[in-house]
Backbone bond lengths (Angstrom), bond angles and torsions (degrees), N, CA, C in turn:
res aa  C-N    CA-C-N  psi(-1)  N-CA   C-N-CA  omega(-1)  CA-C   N-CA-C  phi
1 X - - - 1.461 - - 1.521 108.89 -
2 X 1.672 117.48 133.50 1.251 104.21 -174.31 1.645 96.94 -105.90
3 X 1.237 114.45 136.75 1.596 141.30 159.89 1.497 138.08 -94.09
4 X 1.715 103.70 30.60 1.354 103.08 175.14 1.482 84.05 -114.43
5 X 0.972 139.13 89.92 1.723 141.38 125.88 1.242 101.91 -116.45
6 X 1.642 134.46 -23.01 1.297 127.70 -168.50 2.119 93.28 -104.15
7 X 1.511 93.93 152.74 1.273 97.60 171.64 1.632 128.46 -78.69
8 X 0.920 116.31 160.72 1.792 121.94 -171.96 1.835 90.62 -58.00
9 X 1.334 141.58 -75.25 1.415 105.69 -176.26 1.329 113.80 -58.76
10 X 1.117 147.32 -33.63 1.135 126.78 -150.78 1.860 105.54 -75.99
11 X 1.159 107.23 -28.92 1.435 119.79 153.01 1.388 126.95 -34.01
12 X 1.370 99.81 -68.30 1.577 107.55 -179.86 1.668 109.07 -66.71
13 X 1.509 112.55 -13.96 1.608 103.91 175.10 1.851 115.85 -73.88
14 X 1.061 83.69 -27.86 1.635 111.29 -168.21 1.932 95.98 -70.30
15 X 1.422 107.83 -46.45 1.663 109.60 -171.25 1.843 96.57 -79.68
16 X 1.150 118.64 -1.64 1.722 114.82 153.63 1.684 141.23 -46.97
17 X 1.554 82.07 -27.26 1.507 123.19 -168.31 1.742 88.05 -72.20
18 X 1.256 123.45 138.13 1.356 136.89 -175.19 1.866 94.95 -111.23
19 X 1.483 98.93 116.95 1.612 85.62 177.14 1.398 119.16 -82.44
20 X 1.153 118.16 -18.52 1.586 138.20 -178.61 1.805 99.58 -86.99
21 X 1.137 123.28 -46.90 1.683 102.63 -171.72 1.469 100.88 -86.58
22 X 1.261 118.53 -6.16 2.056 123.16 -170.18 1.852 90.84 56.69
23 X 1.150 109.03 44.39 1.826 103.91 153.29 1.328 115.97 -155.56
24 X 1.558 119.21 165.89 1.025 108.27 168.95 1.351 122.41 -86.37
25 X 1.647 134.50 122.93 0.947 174.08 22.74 1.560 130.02 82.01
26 X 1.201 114.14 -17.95 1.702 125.81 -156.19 1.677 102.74 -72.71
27 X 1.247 120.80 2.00 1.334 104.82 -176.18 1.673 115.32 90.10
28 X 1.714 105.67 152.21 1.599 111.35 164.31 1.364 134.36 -68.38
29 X 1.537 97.39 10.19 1.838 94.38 -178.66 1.689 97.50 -143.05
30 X 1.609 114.47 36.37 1.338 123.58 143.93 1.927 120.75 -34.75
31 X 1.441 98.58 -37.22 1.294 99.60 -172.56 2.007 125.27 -68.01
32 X 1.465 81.44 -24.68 1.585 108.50 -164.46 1.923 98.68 -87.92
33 X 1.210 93.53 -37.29 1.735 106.63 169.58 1.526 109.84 -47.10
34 X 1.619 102.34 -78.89 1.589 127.32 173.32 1.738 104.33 -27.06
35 X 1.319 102.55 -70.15 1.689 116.20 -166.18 1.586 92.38 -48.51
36 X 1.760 124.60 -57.38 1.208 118.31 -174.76 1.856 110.84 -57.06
37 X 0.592 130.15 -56.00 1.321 136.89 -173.47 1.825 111.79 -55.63
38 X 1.133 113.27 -39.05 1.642 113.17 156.25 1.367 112.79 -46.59
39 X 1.460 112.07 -55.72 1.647 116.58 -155.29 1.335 107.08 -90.44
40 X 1.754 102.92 -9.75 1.701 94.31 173.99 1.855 103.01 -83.56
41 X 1.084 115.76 -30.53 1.753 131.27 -175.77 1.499 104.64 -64.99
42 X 1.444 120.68 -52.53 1.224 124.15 170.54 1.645 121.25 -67.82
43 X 0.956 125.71 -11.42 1.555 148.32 143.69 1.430 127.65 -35.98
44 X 1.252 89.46 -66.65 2.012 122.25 -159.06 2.014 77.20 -86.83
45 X 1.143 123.72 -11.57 1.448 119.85 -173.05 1.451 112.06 -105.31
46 X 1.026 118.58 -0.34 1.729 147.79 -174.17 1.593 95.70 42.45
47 X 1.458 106.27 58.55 1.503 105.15 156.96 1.722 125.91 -120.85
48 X 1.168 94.95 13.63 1.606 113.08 -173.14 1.688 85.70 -143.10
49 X 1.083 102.37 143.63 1.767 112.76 -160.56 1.841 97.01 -162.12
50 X 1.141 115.03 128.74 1.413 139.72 -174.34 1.191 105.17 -79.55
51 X 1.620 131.66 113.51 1.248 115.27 172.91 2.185 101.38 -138.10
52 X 1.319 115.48 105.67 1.548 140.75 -141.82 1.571 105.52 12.99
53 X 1.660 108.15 68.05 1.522 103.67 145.60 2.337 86.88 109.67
54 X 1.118 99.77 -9.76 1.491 99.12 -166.57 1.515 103.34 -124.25
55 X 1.737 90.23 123.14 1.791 90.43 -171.82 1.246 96.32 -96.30
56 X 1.110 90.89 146.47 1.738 147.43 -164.83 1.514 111.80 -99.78
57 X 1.438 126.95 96.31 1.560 116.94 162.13 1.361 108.60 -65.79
58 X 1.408 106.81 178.86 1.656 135.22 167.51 1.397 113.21 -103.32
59 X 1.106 111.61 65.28 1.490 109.12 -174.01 1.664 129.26 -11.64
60 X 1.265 121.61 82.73 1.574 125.40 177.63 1.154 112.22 84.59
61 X 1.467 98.68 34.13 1.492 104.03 168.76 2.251 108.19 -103.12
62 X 1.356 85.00 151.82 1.778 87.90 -155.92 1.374 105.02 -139.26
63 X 1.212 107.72 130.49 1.990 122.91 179.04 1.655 105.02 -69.57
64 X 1.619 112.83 -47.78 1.375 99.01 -155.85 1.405 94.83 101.42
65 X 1.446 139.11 -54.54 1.469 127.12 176.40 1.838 131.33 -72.83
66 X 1.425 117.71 111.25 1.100 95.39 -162.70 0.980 144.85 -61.22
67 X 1.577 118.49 -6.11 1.009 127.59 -174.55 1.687 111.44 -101.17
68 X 0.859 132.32 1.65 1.246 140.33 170.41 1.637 97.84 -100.06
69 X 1.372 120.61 -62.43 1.310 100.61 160.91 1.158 145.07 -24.71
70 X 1.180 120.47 -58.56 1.339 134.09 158.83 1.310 137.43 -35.22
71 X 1.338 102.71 -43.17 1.947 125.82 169.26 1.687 98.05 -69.66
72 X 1.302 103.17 -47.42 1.999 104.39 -176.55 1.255 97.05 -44.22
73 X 1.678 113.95 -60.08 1.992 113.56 -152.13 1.538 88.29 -58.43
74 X 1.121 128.57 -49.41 1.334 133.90 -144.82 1.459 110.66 -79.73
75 X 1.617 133.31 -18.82 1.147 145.26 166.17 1.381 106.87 -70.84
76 X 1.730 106.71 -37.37 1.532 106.11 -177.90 1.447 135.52 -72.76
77 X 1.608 82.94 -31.87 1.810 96.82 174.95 1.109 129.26 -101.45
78 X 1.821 117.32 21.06 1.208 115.01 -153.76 2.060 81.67 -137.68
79 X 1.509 114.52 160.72 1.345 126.47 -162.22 1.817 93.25 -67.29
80 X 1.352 114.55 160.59 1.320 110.75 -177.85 1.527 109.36 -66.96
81 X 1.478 118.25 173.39 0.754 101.77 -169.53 1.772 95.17 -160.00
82 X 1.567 132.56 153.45 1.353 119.20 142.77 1.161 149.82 -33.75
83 X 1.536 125.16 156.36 1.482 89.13 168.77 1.276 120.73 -98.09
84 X 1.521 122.10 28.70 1.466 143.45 174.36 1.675 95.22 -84.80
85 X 1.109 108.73 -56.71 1.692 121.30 -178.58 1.508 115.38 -54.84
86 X 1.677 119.94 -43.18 1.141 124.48 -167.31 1.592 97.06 -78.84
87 X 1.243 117.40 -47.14 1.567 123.48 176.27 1.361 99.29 -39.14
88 X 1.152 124.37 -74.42 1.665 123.00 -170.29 1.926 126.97 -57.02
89 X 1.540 91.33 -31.68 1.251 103.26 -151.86 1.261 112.74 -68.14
90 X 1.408 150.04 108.37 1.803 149.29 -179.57 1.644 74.46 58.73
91 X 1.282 147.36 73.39 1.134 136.42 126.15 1.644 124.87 -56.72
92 X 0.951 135.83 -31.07 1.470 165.48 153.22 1.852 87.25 -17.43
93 X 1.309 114.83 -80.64 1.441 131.14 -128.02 1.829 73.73 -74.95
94 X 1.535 147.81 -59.28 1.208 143.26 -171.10 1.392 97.00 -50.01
95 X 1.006 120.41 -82.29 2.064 116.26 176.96 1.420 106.14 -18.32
96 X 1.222 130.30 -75.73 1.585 142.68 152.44 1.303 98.71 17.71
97 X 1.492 98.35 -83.49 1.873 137.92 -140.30 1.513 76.73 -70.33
98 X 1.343 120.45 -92.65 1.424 128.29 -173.47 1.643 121.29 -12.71
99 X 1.617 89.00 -63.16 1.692 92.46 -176.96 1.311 119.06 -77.28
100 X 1.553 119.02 -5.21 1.757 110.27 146.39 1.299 126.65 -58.43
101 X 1.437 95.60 -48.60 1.786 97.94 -172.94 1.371 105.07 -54.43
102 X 1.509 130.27 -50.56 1.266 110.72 -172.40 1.564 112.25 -61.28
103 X 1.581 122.35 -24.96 1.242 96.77 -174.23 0.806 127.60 -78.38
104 X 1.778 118.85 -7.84 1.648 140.30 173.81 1.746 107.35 -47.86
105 X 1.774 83.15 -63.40 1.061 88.54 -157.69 2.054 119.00 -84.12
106 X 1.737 119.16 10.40 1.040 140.60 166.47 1.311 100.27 99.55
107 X 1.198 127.16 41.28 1.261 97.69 168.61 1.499 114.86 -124.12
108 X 1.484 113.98 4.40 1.626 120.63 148.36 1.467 98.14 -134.96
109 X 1.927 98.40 151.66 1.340 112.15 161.84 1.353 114.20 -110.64
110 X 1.399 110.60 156.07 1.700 111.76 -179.80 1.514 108.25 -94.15
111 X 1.074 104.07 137.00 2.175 109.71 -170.24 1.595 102.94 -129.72
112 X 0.910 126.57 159.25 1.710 135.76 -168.18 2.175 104.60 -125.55
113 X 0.829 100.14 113.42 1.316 117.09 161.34 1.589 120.48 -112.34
114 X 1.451 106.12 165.85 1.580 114.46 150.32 1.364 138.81 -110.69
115 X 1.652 129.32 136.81 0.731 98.24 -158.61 2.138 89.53 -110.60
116 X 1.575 104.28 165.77 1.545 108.58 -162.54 1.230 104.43 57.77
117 X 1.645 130.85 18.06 1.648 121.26 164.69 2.090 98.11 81.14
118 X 1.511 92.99 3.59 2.010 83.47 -168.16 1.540 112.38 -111.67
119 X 1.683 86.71 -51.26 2.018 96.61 178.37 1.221 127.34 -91.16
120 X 1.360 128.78 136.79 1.071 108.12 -174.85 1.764 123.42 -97.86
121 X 1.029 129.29 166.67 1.731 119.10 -141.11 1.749 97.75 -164.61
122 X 1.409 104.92 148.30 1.487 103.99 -161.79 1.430 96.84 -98.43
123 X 1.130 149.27 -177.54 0.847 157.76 178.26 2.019 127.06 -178.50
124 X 0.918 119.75 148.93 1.973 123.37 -175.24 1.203 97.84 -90.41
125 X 1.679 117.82 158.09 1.464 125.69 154.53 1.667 82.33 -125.14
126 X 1.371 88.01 175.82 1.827 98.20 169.05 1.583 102.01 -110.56
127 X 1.110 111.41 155.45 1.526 112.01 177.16 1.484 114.29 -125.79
128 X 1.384 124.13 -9.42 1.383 131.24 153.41 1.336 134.08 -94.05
129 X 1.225 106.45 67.58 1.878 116.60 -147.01 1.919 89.43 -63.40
130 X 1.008 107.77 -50.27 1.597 111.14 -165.95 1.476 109.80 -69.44
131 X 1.342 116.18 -4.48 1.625 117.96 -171.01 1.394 85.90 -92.24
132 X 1.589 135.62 -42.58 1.726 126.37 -137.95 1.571 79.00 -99.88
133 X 1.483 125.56 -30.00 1.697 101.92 -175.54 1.423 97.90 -86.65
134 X 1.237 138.36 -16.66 1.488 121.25 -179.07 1.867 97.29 -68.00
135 X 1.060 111.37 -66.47 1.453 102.59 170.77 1.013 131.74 -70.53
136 X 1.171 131.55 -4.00 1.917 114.29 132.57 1.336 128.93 -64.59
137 X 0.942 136.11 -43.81 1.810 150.49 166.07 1.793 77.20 -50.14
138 X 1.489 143.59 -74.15 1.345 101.96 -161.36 1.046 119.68 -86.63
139 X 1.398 134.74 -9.06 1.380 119.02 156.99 1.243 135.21 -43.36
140 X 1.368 98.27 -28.72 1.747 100.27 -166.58 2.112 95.60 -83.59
141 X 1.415 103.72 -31.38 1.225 97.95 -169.62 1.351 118.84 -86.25
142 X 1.603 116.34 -7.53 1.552 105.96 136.73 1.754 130.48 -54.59
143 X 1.801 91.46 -48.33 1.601 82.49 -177.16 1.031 100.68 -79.52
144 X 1.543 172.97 27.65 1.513 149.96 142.37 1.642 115.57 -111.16
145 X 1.293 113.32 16.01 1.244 128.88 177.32 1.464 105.55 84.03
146 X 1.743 118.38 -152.50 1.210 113.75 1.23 1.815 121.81 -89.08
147 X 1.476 101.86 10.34 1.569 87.25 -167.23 1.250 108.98 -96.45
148 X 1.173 116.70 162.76 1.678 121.36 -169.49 1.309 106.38 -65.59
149 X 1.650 112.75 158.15 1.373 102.86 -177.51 1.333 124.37 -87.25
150 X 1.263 128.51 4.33 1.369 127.97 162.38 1.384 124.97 -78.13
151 X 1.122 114.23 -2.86 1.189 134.27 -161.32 2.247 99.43 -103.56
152 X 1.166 91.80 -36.46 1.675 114.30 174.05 1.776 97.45 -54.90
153 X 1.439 106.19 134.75 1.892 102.78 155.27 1.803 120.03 -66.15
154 X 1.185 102.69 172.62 2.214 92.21 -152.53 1.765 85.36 -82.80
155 X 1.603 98.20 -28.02 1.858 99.58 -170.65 1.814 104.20 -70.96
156 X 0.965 118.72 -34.65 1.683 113.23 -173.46 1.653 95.86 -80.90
157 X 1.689 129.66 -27.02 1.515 101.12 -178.27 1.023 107.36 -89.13
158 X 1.636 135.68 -8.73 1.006 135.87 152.45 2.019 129.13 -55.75
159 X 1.346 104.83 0.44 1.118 123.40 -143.94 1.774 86.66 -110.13
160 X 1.318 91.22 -37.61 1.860 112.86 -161.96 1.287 110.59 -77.61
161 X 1.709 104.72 -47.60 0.947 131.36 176.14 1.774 129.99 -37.32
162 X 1.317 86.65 -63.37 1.517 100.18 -170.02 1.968 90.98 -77.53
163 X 1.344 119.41 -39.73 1.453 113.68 -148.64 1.604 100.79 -63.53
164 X 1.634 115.78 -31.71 1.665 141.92 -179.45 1.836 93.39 -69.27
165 X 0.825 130.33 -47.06 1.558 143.59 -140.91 1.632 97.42 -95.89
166 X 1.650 101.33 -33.71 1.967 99.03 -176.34 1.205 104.69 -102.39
167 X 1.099 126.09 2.22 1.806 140.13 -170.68 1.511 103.94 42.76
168 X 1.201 97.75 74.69 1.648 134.88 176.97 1.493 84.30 -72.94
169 X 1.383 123.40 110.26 1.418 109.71 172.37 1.802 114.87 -85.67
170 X 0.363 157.35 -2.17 1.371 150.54 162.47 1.567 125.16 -64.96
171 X 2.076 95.53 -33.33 1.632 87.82 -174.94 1.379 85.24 -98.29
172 X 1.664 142.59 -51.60 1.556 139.11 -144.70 1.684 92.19 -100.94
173 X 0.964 123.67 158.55 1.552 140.11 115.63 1.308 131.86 -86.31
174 X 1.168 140.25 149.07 1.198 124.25 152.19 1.724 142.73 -13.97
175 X 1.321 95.88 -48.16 1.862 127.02 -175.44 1.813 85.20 -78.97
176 X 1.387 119.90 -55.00 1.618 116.48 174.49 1.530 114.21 -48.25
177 X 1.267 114.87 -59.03 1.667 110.91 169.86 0.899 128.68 -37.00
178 X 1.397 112.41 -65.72 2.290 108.43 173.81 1.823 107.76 -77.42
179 X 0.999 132.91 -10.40 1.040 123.78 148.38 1.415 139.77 -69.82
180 X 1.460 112.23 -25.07 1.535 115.93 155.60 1.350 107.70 -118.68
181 X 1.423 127.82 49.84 1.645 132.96 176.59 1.775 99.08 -65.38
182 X 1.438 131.07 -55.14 1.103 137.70 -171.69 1.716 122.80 -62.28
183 X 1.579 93.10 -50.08 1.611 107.39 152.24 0.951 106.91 -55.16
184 X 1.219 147.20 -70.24 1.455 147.71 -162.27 1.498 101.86 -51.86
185 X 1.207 126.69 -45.86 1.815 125.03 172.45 1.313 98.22 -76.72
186 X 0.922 152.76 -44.13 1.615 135.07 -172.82 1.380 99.14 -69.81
187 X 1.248 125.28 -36.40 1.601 119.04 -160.65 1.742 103.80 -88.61
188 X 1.751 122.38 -9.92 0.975 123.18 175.26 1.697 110.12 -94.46
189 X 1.341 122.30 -35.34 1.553 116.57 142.04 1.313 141.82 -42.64
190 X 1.457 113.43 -26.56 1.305 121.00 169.47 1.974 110.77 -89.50
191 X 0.832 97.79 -19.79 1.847 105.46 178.48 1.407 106.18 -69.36
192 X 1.618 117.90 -35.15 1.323 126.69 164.96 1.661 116.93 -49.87
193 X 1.532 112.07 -51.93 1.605 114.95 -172.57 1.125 101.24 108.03
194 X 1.879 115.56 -155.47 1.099 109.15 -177.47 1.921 107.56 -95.20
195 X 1.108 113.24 14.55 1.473 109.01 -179.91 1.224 120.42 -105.62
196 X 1.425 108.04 119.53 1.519 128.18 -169.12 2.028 95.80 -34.46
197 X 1.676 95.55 -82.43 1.445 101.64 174.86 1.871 132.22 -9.88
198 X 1.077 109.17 -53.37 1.214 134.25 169.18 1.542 104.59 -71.13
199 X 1.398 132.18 -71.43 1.172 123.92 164.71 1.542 120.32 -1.12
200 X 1.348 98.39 -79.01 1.369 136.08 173.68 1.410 115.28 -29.64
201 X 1.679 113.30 -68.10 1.160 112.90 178.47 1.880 118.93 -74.84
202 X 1.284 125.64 -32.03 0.818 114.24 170.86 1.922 128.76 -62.89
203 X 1.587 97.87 -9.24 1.556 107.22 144.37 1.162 136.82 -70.04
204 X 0.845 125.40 -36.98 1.608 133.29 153.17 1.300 125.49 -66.88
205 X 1.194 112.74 -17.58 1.502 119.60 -173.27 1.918 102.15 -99.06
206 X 1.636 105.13 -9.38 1.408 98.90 174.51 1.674 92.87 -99.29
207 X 1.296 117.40 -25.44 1.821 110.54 -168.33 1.622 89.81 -72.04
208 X 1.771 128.80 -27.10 1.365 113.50 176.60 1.535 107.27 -66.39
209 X 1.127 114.73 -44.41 1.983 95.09 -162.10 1.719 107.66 -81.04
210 X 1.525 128.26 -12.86 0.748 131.05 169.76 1.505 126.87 -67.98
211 X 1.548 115.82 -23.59 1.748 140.96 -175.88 1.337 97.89 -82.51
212 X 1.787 107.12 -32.48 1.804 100.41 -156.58 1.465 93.22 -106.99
213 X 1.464 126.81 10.93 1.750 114.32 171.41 1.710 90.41 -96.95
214 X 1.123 109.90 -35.47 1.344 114.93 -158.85 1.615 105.90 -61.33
215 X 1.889 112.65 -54.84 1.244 93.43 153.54 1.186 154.98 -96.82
216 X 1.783 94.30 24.01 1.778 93.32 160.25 1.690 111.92 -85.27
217 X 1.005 138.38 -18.34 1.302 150.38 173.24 1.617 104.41 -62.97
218 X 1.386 110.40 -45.58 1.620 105.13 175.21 1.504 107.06 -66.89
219 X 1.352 121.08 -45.50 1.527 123.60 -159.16 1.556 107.30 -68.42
220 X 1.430 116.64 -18.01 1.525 141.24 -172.05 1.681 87.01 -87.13
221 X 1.162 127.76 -64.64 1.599 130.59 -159.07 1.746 97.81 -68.54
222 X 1.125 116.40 -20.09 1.689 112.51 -162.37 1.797 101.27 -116.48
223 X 1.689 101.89 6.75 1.501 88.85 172.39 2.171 105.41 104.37
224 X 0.702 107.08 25.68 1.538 93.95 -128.45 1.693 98.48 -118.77
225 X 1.416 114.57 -28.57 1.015 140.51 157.67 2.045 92.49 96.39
226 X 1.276 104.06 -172.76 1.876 108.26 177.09 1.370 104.86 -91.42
227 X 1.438 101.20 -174.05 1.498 136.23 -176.63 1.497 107.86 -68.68
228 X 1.217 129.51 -178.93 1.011 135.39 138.66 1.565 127.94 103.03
């Protein structure tokens, strides 16, 4: 099944989807995932550009997707920033953006429950059950091999990358992380391409979403609530 009509987050919203519980599953820092996965796509698109540690737009440069759009205006008009900062920052509003488009475009519906049987509360179904397990089954078989990672497209190890990196539970576990720690660096070198530069930043751009789960997980353990 091919999966480049949908964008690199909108992907990783989709690998949220638990194929074993039939729900989505992705965890409380889905948002921080999503946000990473824009800025790695807008990257690999040379419209976000690294300049010592501070991303850099392309002045009026534009996908056509709105939700990547949207993160561009908003990088542009907003004080510089890290890419620890950009990961976190209104991460919310890209999750947002993202999880409309799929419902635009059918691939979630919005359903109404209660919750304690009293309030009522919005909630997603997925409606392409066979699209989110075809792309989970290949996510995972980028990250556990067997084919080398150069051999991988830069957008699917980028794909792997972040989903292992935000502890996307459905594709990583924990025991999955240090078991593909090395894969996980080869497959984040190859998301780069062949340009050192890029290389580069998409290292930093995994040490960002990895800094900003880590301290939304503390702010959660200390009372503190998440990111975003």
């Amino acid at each position: 099944m091919h999966f480049g009509t949908l964008s690199l987050p909108a992907r990783l919203y989709l690998l949220s989807w638990h194929p074993e519980k039939r729900r989505f599953a992705g965890g409380p820092d889905l948002h921080l995932v999503v946000r990473a996965g824009a800025l790695a796509e807008l990257a690999q698109r040379g419209m976000l550009l690294d300049a010592d540690g501070i991303v850099t737009p392309v002045v009026d440069a534009r996908t056509g997707d709105p939700a990547l759009d949207a993160l561009l205006e908003l990088v542009e008009q907003s004080r510089p920033r890290t890419w620890r900062g950009w990961t976190a920052h209104r991460s919310r509003a890209t999750l947002h953006a993202v999880r409309d488009q799929l419902a635009v475009h059918g691939y979630l519906r919005e359903g109404r429950r209660r919750v304690l049987g009293l309030f009522p509360a919005r909630h997603w179904e997925l409606e392409r059950v066979g699209y989110a397990e075809a792309l989970h089954a290949e996510t995972l078989a980028v990250l556990s091999g067997p084919r080398e990672a150069t051999e991988i497209a830069e957008s699917d190890a980028a794909l792997a990358v972040c989903a292992a990196t935000g502890k996307l539970r459905p594709v990583a576990t924990g025991r999955d992380r240090r078991r593909y720690k090395d894969r996980i660096e080869a497959l984040t070198d190859r998301s780069g391409g062949d340009s050192p530069e890029l290389r580069s930043l998409m290292h930093h751009l995994r040490k960002a979403l990895a800094s900003a789960v880590a301290s939304a997980e503390a702010a959660r353990s200390s009372g503190g609530g998440g990111s975003g």
